[in-house]
C-alpha positions as CSV (number, residue, x, y, z in Angstrom):
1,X,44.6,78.3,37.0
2,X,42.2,78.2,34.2
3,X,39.3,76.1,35.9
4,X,39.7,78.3,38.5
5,X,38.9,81.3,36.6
6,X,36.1,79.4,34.9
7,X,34.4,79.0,38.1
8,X,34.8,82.6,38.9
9,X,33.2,83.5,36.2
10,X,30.4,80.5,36.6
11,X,29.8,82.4,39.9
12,X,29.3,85.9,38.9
13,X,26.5,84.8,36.4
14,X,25.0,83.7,39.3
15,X,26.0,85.6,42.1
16,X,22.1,86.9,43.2
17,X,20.6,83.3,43.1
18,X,23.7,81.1,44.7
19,X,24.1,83.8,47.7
20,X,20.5,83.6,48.1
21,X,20.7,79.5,48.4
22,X,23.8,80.1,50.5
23,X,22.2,82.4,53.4
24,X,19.3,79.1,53.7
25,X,21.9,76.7,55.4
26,X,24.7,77.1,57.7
27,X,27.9,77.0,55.8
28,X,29.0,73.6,57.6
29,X,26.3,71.6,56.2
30,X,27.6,72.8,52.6
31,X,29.4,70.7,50.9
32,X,31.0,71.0,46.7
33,X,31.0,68.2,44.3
34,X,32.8,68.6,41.1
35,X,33.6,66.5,37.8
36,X,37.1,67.5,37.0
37,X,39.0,66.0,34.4
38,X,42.1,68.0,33.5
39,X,42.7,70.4,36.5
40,X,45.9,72.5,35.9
41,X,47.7,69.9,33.4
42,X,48.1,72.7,30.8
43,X,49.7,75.3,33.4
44,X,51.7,72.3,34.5
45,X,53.0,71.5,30.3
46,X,54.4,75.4,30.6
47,X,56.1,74.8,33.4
48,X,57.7,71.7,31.9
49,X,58.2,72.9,28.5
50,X,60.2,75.9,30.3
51,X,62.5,73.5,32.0
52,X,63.1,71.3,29.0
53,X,64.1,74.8,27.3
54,X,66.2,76.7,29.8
55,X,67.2,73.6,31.9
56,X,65.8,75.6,34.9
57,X,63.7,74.0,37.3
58,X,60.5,75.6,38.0
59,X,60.8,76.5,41.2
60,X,57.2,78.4,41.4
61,X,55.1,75.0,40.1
62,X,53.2,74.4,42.5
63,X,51.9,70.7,42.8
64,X,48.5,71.1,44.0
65,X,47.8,72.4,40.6
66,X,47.4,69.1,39.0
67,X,45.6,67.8,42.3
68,X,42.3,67.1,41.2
69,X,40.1,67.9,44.1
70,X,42.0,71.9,43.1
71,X,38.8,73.5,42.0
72,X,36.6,72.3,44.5
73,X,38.5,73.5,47.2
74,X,38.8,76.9,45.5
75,X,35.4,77.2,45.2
76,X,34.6,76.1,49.1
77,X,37.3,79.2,49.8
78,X,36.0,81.7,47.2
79,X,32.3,80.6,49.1
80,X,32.9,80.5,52.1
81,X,31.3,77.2,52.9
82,X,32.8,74.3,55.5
83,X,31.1,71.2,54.1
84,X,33.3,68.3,52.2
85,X,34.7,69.9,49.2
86,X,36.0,67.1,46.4
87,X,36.2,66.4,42.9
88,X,35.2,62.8,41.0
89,X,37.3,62.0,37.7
90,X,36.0,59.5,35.5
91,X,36.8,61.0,32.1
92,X,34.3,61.9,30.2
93,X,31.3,60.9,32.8
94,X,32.9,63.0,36.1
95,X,30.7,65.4,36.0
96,X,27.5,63.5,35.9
97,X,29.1,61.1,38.3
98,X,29.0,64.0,40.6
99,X,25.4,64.4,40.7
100,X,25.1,60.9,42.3
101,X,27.8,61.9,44.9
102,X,26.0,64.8,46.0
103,X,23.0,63.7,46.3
104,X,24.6,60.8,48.2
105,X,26.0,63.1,50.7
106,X,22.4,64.8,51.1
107,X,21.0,61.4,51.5
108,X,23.4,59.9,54.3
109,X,22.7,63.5,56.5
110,X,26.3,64.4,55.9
111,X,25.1,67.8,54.1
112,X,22.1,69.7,53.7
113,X,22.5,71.3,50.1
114,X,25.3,70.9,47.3
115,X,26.9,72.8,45.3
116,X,27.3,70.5,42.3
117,X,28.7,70.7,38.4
118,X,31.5,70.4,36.1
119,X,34.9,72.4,35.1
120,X,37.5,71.6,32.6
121,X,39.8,73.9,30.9
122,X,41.7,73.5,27.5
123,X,44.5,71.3,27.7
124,X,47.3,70.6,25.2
125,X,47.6,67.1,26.7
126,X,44.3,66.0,26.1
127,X,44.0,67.1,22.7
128,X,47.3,65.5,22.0
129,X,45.8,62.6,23.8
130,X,42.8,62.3,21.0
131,X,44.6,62.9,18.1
132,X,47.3,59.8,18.9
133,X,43.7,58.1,18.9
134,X,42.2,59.2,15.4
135,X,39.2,61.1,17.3
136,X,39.6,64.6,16.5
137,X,37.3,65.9,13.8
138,X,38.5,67.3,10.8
139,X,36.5,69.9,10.6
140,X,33.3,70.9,12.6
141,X,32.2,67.7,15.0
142,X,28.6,66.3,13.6
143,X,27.7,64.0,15.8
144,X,24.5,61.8,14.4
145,X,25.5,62.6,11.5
146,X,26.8,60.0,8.2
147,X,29.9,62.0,7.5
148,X,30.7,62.2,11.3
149,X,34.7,61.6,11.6
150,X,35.2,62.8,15.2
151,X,35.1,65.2,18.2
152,X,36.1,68.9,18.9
153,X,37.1,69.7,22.5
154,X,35.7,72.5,24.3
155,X,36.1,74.1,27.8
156,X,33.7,75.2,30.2
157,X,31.7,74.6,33.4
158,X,28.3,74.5,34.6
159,X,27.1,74.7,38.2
160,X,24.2,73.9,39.9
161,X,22.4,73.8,44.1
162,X,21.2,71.0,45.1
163,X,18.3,71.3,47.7
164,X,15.5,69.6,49.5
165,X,12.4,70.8,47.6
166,X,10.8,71.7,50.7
167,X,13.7,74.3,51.4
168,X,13.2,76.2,48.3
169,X,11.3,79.2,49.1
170,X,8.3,79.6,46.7
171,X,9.2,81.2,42.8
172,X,12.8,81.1,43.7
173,X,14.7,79.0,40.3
174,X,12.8,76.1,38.2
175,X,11.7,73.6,40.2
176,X,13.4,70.7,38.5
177,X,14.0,67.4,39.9
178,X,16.8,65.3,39.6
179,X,15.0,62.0,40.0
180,X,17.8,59.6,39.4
181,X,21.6,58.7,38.3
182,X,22.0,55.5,36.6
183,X,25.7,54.4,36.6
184,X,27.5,51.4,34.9
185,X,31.0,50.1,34.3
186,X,31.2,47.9,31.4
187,X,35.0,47.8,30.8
188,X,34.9,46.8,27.8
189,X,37.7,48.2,26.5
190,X,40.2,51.4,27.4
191,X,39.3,53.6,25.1
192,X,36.5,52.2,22.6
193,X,32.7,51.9,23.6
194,X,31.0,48.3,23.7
195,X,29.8,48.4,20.0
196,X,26.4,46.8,21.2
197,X,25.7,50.0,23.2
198,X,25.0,47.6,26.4
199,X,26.9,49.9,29.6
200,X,25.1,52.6,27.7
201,X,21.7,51.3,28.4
202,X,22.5,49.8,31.5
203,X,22.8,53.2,32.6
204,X,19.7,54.7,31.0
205,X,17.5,52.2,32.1
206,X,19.0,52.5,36.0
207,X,18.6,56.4,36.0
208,X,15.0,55.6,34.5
209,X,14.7,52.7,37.3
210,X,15.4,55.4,40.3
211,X,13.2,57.6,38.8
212,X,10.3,55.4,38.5
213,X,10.5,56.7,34.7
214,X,8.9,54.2,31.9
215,X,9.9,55.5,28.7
216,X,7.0,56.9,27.3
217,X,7.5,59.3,30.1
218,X,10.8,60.5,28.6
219,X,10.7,63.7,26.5
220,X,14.1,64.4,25.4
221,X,17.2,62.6,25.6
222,X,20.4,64.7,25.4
223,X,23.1,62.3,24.1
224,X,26.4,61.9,24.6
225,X,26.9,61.8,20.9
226,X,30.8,62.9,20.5
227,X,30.5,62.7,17.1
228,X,32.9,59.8,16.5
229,X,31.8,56.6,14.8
230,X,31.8,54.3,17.6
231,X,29.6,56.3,19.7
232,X,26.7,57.4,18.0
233,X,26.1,54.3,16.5
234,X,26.3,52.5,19.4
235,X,24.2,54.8,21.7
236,X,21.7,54.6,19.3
237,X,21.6,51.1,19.5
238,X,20.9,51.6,22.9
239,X,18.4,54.4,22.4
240,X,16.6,52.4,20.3
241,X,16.3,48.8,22.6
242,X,14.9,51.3,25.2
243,X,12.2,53.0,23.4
244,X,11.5,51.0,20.4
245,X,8.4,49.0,22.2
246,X,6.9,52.4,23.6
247,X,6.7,53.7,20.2
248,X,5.7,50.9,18.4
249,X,9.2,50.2,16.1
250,X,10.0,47.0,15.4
251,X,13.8,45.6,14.5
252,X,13.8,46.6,11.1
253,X,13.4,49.8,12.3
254,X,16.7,49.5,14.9
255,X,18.7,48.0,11.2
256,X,18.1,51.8,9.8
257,X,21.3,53.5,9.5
258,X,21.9,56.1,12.3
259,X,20.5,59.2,10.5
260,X,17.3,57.7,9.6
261,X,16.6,56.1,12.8
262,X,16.9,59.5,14.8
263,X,15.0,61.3,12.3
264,X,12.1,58.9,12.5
265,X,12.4,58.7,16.6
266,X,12.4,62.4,17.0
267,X,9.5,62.8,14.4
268,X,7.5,60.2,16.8
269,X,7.7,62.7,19.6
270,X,11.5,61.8,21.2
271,X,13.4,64.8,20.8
272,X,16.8,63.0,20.2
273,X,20.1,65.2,20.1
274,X,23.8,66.0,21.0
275,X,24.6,69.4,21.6
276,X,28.5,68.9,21.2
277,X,28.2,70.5,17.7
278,X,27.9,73.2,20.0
279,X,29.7,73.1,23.0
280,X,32.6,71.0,21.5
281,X,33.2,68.1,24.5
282,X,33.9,69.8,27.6
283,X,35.5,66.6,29.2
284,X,35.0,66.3,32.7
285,X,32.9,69.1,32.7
286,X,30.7,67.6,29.7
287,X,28.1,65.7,31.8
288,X,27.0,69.3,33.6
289,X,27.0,71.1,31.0
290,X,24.7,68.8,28.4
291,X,22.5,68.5,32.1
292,X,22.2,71.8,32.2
293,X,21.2,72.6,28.7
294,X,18.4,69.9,29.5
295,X,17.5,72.0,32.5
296,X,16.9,74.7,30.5
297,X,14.9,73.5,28.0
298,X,12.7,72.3,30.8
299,X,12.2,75.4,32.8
300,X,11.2,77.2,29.7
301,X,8.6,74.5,28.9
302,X,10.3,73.8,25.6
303,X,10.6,70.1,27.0
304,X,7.3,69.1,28.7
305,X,8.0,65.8,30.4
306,X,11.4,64.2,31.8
307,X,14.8,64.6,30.2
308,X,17.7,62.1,30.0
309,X,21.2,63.4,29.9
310,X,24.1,60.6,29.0
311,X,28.2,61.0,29.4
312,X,29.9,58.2,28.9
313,X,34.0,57.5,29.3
314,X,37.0,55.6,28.7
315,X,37.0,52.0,30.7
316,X,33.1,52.0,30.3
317,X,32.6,54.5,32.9
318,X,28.9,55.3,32.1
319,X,26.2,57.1,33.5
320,X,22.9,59.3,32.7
321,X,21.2,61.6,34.8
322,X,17.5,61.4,35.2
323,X,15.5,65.0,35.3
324,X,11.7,65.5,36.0
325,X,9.8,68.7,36.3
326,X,8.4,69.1,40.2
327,X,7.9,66.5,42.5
328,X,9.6,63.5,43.9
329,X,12.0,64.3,47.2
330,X,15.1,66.2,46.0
């Protein structure tokens, strides 16, 4: 299955660090959180498409390759760890969803470290999926952009352990905190964002909240900025509410089209972006991977102060992830 090989090779880039993180803790007390949107759905189309073709059944389709929780328990297998093992699929926002869950399961003493992320493989389905809805880009996706007309899919997966600071032995990894999930559920509609942007900065200003963040302390935002009309305009409407007292704008400013309000944000100190130009949207593996290019530009000091990482889904499943350099508990 294609996520699975994703995470194969997610491991190998790792390999020194994770089996480092994985001799600290008894394999029981490990447990796997992943955001998972498609699992096996394309390998599943072949199989049908076969059928429909040769009026065979296929008889080596196996179910569990569309099961969801599929990748995380190939990953607790190819580990060799005995904690809870399960996937959370909300769309777009699974795999930042699955930061709160782990961190849950650290907090209630079920586990003692996670091994936490994102996969999500190409998938006919879901690209047919976004074209019935007018949200594939033409061309190359340009999200923030005036000529933005939509989103490119990607694939990919990003992985991350989850540890008590305390267990972390000294110089081992960026000492990076993840100091709170915000989460909302505005239902506002089934497929299109509120326009106002308010789930959006419900769940900015809760992942803010937990961290004990005020927004002058924020350094970077990484949006989820799919490049579609809808969204950027209406996360940056959001955006905007949040920071606009901290850096002295007033409304006119927030009734500047999209462009010209990032561009004056950013050149006030808030480096504002979406990397999906880049990436394409990964899905349910989105929220890791735009959390992990945050990480990164914090451990090599190219963000000095906390990051903000948004992925927001169909049904107004929202959240943002919350990262500050060392300190706090987790």
């Amino acid at each position: 299955m294609r996520a699975n090989r994703l995470l194969l090779h997610a491991v190998g880039r790792f390999r020194r660090e994770l089996d480092g993180f994985l001799s600290r803790y008894a394999p029981s007390r490990i447990a796997i959180v992943l955001g998972v949107s498609n699992t096996g759905i394309d390998e599943a189309q072949r199989h049908v498409d076969r059928w429909l073709d040769t009026g065979a059944k296929p008889t080596e389709m196996a179910f569990s390759e569309i099961e969801l929780g599929t990748p995380a328990d190939y990953l607790k297998k190819s580990l060799g760890v005995g904690g809870p093992a399960f996937a959370v699929s909300t769309a777009c926002s699974s795999s930042a969803k699955a930061f709160a869950s782990a961190r849950r399961l650290m907090e209630s003493g079920v586990a003692d470290a996670v091994i936490v992320g994102g996969v999500d493989g190409r998938c006919r389905f879901a690209m047919n999926g976004f074209h019935s809805l007018g949200a594939l880009a033409q061309g190359t996706c340009r999200p923030l952009s005036a000529d933005r007309d939509g989103i490119n899919l990607g694939e990919g997966v990003a992985l991350f352990t989850m540890e008590m600071f305390d267990r972390v032995p000294a110089g081992k990894g960026a000492r990076i905190c993840l100091a709170g999930v915000g989460e909302s559920s505005d239902a506002y509609h089934a497929t299109a964002p509120d326009p106002d942007g308010r789930g959006a900065e419900m769940a900015m200003r809760a992942a803010m909240d937990e961290a004990g963040l005020q927004p002058a302390d924020v350094a970077y935002v990484n949006l989820h900025g799919t490049g579609t009309q809808a969204n950027d305009s209406m996360e940056m409407r959001a955006v905007f509410r949040i920071f606009k007292d901290s850096m002295g704008l007033d409304e006119s400013d927030g009734r500047c089209d999209l462009v010209a309000l990032k561009d004056k944000m950013c050149g006030m100190g808030l480096r504002i972006e979406s990397t999906k130009s880049m990436t394409g949207h990964c899905l349910g593996a989105a929220g890791a991977i735009e959390a992990a290019i945050a990480w990164l530009y914090m451990s090599a000091g190219v963000v000095k102060g906390a990051a903000l990482s948004n992925s927001f889904a169909f049904g107004g499943s929202n959240a943002c992830i919350a990262l500050t350099p060392m300190g706090g508990e987790k």
